[in-house]
VOBA-1610 file (N, C-alpha, C; in pm, whole numbers, padded with zeros to 5 digits, always signed):
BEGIN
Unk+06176-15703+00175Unk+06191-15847+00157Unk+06255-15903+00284Unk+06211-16037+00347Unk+06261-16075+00479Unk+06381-16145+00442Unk+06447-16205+00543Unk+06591-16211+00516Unk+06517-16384+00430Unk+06425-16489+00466Unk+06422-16602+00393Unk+06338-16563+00272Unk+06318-16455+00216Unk+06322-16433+00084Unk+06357-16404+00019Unk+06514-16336+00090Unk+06621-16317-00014Unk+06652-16468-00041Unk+06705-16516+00106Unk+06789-16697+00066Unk+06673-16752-00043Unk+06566-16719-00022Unk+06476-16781-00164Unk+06495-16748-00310Unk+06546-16651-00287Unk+06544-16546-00407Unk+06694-16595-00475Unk+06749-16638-00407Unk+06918-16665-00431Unk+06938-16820-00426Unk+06850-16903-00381Unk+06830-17032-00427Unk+06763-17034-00547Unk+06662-16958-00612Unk+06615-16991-00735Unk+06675-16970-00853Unk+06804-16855-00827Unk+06894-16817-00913Unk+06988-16981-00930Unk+07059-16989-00775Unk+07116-17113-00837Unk+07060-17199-00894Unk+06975-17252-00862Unk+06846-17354-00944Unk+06882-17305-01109Unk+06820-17147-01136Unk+06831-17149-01268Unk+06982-17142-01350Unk+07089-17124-01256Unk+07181-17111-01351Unk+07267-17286-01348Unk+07208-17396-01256Unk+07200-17522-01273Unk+07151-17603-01394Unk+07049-17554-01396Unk+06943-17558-01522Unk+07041-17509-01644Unk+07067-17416-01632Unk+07136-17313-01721Unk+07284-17433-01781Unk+07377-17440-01671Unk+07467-17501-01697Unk+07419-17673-01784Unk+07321-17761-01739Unk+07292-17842-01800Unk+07229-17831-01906Unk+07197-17761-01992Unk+07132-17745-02101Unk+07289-17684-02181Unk+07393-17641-02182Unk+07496-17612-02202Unk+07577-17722-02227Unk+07602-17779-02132Unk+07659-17954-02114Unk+07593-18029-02261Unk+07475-18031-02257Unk+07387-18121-02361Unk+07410-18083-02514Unk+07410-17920-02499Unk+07454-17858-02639Unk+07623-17914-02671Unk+07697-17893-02566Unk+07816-17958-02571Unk+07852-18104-02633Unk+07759-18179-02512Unk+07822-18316-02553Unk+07695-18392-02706Unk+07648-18305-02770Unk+07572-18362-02888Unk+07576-18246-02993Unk+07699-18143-02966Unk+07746-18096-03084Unk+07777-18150-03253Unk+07806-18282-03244Unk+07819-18366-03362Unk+07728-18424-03363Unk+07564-18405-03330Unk+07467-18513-03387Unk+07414-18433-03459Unk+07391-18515-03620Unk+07316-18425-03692Unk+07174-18404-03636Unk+07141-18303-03658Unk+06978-18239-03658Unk+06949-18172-03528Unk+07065-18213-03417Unk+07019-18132-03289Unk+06998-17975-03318Unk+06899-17980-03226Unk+06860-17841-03176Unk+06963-17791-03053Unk+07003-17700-03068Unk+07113-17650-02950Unk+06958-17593-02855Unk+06965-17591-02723Unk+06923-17581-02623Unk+06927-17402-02590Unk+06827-17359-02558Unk+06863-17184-02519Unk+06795-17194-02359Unk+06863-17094-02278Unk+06779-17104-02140Unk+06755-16967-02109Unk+06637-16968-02082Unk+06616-16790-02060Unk+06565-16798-01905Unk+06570-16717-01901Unk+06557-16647-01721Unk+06397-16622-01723Unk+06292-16565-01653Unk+06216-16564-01655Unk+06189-16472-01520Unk+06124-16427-01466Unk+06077-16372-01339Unk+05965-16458-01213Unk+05976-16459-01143Unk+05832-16550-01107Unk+05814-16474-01012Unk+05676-16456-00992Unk+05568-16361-00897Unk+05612-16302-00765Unk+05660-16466-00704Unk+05684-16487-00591Unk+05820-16464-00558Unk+05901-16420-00645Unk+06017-16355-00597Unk+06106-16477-00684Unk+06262-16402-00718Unk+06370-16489-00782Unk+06346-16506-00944Unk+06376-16663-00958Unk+06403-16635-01100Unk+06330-16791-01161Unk+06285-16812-01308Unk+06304-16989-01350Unk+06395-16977-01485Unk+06428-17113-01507Unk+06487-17125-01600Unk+06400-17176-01680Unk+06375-17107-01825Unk+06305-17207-01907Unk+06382-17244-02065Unk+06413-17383-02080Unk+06503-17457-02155Unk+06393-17466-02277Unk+06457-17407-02421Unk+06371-17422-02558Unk+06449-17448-02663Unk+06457-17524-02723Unk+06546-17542-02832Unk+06550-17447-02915Unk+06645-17420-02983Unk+06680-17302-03146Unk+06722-17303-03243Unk+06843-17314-03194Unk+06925-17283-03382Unk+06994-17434-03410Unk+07040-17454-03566Unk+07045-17645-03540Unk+07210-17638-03491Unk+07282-17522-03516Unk+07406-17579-03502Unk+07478-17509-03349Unk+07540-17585-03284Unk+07635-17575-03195Unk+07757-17468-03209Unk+07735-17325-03129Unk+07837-17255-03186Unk+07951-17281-02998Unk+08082-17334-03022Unk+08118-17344-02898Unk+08195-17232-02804Unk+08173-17164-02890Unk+08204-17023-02809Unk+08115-16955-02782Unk+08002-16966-02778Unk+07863-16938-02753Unk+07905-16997-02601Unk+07896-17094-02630Unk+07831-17238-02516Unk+07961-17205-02397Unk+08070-17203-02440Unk+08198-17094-02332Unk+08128-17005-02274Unk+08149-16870-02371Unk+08133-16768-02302Unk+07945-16791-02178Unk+07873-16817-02179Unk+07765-16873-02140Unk+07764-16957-02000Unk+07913-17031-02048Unk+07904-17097-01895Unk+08028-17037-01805Unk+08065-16951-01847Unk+08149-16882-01756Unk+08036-16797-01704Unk+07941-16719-01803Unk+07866-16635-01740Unk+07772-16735-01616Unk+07728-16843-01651Unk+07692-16919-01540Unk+07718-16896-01418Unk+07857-16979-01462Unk+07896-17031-01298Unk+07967-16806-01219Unk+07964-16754-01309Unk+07949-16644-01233Unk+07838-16593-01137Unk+07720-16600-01215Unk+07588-16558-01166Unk+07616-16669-01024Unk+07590-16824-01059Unk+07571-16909-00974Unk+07671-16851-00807Unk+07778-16806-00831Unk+07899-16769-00730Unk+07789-16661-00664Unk+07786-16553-00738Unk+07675-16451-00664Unk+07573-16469-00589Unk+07475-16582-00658Unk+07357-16597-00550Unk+07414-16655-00473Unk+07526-16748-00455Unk+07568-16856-00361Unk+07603-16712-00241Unk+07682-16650-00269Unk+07672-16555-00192Unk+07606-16446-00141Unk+07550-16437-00210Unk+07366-16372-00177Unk+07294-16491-00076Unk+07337-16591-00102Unk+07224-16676+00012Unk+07274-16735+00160Unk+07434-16749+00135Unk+07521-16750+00266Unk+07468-16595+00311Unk+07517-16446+00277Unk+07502-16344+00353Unk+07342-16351+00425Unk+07233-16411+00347Unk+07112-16382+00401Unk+07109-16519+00538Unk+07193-16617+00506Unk+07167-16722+00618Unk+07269-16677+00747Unk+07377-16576+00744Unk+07404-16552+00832Unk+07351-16438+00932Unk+07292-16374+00830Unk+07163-16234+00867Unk+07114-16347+00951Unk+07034-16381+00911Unk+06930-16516+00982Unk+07003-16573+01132Unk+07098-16610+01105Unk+07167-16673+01261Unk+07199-16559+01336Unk+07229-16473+01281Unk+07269-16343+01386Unk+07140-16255+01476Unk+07007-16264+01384Unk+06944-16234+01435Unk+06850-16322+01495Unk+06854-16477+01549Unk+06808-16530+01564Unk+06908-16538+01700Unk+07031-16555+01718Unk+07171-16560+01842Unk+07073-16452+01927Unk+07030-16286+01863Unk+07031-16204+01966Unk+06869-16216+02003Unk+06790-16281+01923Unk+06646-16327+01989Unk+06686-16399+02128Unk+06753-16505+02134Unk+06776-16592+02221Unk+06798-16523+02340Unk+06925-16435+02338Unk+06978-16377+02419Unk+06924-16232+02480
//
């Protein structure tokens, strides 16, 4: 994999765990409406490398320790690719400094 398909690969993660976090938010802030569907986001694979998020509704009630534990796991994943995609953009400048030179 070249170094801009990792940063691809680690932008689509953040993308999905963006996705991820807003569908969380929504289950959150419409916990008290009757009849909602709480929101589920699953990961998915795509061909071309990385990840999608795909958002489907499920169960009717809002469990909020679900919706916690979930967005901690989030913004964890999200920290990782963020750093998965800085290490691949500095790969990138370093080997681009010694092209030059």
């Amino acid at each position: 994999m070249s170094i801009s398909g990792v940063t691809s690969t680690a932008l689509s993660g953040m993308r999905a765990q963006t996705t991820r976090v807003s569908a969380i938010a929504n289950n959150i802030a419409n916990s008290s409406t009757p009849g909602y569907a709480t929101l589920n986001t699953g990961l998915t694979s795509v061909a071309s490398g990385g990840v999608q998020a795909v958002v489907s509704p499920t169960e009717p009630d809002v469990d909020p320790a679900t919706e916690l534990t979930d967005l901690i796991e989030a913004e964890q994943s999200y920290k990782a690719n963020a750093v998965v995609f800085e290490t691949g953009a500095d790969m990138w400048e370093m080997l681009m400094s010694i092209k030059r030179d």
